[in-house]
N, CA, C and O atoms as a DFTB+ gen file, in Angstrom:
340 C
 N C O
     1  1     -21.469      44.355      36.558
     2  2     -21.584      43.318      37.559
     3  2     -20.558      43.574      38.645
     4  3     -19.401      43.770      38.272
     5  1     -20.756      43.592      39.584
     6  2     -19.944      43.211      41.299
     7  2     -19.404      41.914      40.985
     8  3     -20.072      41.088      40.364
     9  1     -18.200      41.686      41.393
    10  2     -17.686      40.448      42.148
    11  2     -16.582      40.401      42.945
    12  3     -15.682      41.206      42.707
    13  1     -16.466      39.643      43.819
    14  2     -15.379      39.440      45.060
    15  2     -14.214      38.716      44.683
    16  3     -14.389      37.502      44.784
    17  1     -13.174      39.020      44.315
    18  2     -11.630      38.047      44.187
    19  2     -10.671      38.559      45.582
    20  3     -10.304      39.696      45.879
    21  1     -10.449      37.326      46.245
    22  2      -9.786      37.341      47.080
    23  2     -10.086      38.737      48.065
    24  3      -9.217      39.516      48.457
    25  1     -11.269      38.805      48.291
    26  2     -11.706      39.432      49.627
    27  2     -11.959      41.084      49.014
    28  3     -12.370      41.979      49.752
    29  1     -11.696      41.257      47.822
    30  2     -11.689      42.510      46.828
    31  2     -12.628      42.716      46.274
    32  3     -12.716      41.979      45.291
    33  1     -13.802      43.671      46.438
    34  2     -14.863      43.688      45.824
    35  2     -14.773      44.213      44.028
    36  3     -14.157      45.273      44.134
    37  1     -14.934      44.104      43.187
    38  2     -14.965      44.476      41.460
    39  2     -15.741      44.785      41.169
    40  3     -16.807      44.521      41.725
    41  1     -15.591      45.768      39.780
    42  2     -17.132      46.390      39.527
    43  2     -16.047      45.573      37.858
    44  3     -14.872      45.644      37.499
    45  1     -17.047      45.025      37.424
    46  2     -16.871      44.660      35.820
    47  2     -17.871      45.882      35.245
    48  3     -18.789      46.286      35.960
    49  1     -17.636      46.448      33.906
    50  2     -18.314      47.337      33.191
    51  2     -18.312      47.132      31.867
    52  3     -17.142      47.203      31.491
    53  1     -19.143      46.879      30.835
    54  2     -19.171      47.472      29.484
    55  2     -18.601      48.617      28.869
    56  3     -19.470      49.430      28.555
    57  1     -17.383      48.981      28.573
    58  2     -16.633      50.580      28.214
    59  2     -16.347      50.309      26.880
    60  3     -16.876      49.356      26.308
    61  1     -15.445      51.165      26.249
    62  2     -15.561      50.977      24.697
    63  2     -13.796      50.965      25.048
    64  3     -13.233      52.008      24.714
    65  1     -13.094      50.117      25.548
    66  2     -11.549      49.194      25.696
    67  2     -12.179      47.846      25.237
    68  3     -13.349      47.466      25.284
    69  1     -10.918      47.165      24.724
    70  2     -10.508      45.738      24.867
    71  2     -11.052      44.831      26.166
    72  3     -11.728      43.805      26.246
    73  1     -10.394      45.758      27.183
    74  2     -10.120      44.961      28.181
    75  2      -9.136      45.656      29.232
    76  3      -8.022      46.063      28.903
    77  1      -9.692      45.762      30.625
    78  2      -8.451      46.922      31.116
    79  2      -8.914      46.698      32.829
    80  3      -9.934      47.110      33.382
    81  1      -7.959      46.029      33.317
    82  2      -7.812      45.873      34.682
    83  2      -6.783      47.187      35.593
    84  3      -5.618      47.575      35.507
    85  1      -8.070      47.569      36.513
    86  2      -7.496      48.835      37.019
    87  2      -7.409      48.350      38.257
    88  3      -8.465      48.433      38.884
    89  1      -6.170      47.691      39.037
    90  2      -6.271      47.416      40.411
    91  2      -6.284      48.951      41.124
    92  3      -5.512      48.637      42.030
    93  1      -6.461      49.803      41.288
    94  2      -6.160      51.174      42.294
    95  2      -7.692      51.456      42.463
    96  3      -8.111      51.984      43.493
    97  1      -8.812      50.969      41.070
    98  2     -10.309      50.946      41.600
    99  2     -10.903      50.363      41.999
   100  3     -11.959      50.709      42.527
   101  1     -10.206      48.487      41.866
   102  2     -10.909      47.555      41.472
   103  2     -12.027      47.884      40.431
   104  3     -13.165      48.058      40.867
   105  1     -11.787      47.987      39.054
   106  2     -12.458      48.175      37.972
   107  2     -11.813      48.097      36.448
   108  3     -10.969      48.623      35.723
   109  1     -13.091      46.780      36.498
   110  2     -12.741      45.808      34.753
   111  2     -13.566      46.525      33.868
   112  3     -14.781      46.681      33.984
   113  1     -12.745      47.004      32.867
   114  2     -13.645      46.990      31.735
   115  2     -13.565      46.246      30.484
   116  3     -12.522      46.011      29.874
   117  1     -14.973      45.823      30.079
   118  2     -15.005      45.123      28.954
   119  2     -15.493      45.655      27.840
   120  3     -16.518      46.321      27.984
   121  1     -14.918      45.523      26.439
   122  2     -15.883      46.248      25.455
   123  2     -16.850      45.407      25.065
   124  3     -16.746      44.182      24.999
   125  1     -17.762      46.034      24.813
   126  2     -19.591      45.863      24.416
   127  2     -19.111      45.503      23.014
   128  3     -18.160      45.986      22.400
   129  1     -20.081      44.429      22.586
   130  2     -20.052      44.101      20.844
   131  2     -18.962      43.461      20.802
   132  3     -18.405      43.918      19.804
   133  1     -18.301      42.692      21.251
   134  2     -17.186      41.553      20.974
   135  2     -18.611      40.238      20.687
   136  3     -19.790      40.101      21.011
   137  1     -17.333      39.335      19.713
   138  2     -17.927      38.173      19.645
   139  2     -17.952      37.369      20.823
   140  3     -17.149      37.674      21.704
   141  1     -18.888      36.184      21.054
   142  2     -18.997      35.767      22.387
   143  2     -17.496      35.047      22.706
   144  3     -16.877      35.083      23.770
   145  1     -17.296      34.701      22.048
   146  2     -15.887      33.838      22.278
   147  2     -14.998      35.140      22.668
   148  3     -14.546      35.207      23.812
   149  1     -14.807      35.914      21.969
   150  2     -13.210      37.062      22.412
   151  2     -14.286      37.761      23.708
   152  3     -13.880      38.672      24.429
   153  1     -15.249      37.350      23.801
   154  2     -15.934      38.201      25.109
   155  2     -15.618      37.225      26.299
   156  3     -15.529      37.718      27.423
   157  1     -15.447      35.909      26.133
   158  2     -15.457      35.072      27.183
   159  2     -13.763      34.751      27.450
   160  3     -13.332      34.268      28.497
   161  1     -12.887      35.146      26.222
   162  2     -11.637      35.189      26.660
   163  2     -11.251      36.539      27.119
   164  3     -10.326      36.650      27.924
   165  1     -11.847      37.517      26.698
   166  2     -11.586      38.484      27.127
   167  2     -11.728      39.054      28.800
   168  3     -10.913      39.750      29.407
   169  1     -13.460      38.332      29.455
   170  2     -13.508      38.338      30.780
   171  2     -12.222      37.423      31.616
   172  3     -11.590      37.733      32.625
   173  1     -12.143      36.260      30.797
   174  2     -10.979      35.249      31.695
   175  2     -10.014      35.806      31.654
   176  3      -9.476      35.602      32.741
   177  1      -9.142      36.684      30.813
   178  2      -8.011      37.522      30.736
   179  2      -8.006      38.440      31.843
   180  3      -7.127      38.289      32.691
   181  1      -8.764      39.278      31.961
   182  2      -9.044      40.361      32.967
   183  2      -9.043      40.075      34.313
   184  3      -8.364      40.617      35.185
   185  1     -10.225      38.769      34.479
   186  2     -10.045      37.969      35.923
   187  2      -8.753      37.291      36.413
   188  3      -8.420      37.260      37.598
   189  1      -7.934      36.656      35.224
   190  2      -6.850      36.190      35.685
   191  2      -5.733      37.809      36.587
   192  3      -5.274      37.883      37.727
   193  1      -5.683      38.749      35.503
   194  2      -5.224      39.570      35.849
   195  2      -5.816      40.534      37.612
   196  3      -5.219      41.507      38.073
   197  1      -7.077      39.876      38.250
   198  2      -7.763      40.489      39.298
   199  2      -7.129      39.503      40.182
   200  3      -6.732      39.800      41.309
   201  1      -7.028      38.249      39.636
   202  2      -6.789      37.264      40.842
   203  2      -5.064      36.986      40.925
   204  3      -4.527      36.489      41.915
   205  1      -4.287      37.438      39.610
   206  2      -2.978      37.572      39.886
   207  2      -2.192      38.207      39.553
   208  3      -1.652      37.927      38.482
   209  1      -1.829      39.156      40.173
   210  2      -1.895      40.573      39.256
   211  2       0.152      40.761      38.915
   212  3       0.619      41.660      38.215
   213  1       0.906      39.796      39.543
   214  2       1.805      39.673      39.193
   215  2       2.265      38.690      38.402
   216  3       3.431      38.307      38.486
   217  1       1.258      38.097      37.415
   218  2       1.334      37.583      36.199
   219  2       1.784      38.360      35.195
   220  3       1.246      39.438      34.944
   221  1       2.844      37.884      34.499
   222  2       3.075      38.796      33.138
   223  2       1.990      38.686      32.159
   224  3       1.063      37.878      32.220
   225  1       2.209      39.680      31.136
   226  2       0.866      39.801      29.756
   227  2       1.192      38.236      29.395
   228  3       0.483      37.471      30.049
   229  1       1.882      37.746      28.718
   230  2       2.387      37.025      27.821
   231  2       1.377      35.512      28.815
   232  3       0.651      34.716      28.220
   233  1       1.609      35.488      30.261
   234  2       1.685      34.241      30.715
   235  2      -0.078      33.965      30.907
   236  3      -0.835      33.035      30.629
   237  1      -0.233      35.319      31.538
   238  2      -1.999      35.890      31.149
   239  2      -2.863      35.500      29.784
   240  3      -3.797      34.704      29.882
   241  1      -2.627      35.900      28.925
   242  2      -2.899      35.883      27.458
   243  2      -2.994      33.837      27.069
   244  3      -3.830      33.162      26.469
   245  1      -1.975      33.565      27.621
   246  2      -1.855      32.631      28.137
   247  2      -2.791      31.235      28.222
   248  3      -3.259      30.384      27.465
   249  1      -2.744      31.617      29.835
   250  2      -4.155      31.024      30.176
   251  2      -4.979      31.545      29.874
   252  3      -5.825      30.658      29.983
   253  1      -5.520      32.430      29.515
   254  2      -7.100      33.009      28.903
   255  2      -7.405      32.252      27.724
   256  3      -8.465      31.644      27.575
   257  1      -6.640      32.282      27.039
   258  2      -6.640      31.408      25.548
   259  2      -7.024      29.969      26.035
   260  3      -8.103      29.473      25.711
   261  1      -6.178      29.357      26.767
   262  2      -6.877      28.095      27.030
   263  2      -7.907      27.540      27.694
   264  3      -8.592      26.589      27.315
   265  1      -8.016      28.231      28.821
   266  2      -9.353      28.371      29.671
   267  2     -10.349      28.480      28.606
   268  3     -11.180      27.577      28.496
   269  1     -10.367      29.615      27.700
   270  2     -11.548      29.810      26.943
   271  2     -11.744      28.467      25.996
   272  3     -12.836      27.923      25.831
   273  1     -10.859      28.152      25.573
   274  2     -10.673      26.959      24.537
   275  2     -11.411      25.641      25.407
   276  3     -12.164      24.823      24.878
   277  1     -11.106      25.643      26.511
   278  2     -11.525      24.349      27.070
   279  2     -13.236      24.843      27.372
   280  3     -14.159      24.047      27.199
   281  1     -13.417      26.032      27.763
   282  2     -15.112      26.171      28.339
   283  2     -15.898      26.097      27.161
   284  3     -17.009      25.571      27.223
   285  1     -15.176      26.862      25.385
   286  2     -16.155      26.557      24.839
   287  2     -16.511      25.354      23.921
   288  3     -17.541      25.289      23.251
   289  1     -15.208      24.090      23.985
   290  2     -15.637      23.148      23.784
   291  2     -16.373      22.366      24.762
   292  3     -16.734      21.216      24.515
   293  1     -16.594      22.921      25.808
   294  2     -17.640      22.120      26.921
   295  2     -18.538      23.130      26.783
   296  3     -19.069      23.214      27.890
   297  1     -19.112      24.113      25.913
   298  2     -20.895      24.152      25.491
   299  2     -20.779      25.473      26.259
   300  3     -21.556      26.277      25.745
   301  1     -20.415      25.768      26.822
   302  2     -20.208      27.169      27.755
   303  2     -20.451      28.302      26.702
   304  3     -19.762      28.281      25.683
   305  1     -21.444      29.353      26.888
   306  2     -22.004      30.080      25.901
   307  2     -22.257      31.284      27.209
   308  3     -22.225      31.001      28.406
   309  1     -22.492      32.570      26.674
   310  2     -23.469      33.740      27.314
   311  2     -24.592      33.702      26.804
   312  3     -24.914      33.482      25.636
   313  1     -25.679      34.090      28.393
   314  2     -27.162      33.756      28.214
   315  2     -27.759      34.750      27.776
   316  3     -26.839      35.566      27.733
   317  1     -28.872      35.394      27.328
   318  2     -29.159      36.408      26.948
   319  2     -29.430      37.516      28.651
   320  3     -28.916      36.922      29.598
   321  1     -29.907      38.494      28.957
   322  2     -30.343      39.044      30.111
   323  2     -31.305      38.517      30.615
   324  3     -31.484      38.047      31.739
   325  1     -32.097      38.628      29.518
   326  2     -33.316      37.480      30.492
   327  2     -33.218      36.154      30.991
   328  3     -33.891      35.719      31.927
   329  1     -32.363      35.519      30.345
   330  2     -32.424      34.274      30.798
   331  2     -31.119      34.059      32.192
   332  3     -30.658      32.949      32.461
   333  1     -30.768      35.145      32.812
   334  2     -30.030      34.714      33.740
   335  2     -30.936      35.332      35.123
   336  3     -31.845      36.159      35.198
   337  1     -30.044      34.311      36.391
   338  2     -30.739      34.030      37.426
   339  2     -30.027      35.360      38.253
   340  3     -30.348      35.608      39.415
């Protein structure tokens, strides 16, 4: 997927990492086959790190944990391919 943070175009990717923010490409990678939950903290981790990149790990890790905690007690799930717009 493409997306724009702060005027920065991103390429997000499926790679076989954790999780790995490369500001010099703009390029996220995510690993394929995570559970949906460490997949949805795992994207918020990465994005935090696109949108502030002088965040420490610790403060990162952070908010990802809670962000995720709050979206998936509000029902927040990944759709299958087909079902997105």
């Amino acid at each position: 997927m493409r997306v724009k943070v702060n005027g920065v175009k991103w390429t997000v990717v499926d790679e076989a990492v954790d999780g790995l923010c490369d500001h010099e490409s703009n390029h996220v990678s995510i690993a394929p086959g995570q559970e949906p939950r460490d997949r949805l903290d795992t994207l918020l981790h990465e994005g935090i790190h696109m949108c502030r990149p002088e965040m420490c790990e610790e403060n990162v890790a952070i908010a990802a944990k809670t962000l995720t905690t709050l979206l998936w007690k509000d029902g927040w799930r990944r759709r299958k391919k087909h079902e997105r717009s």
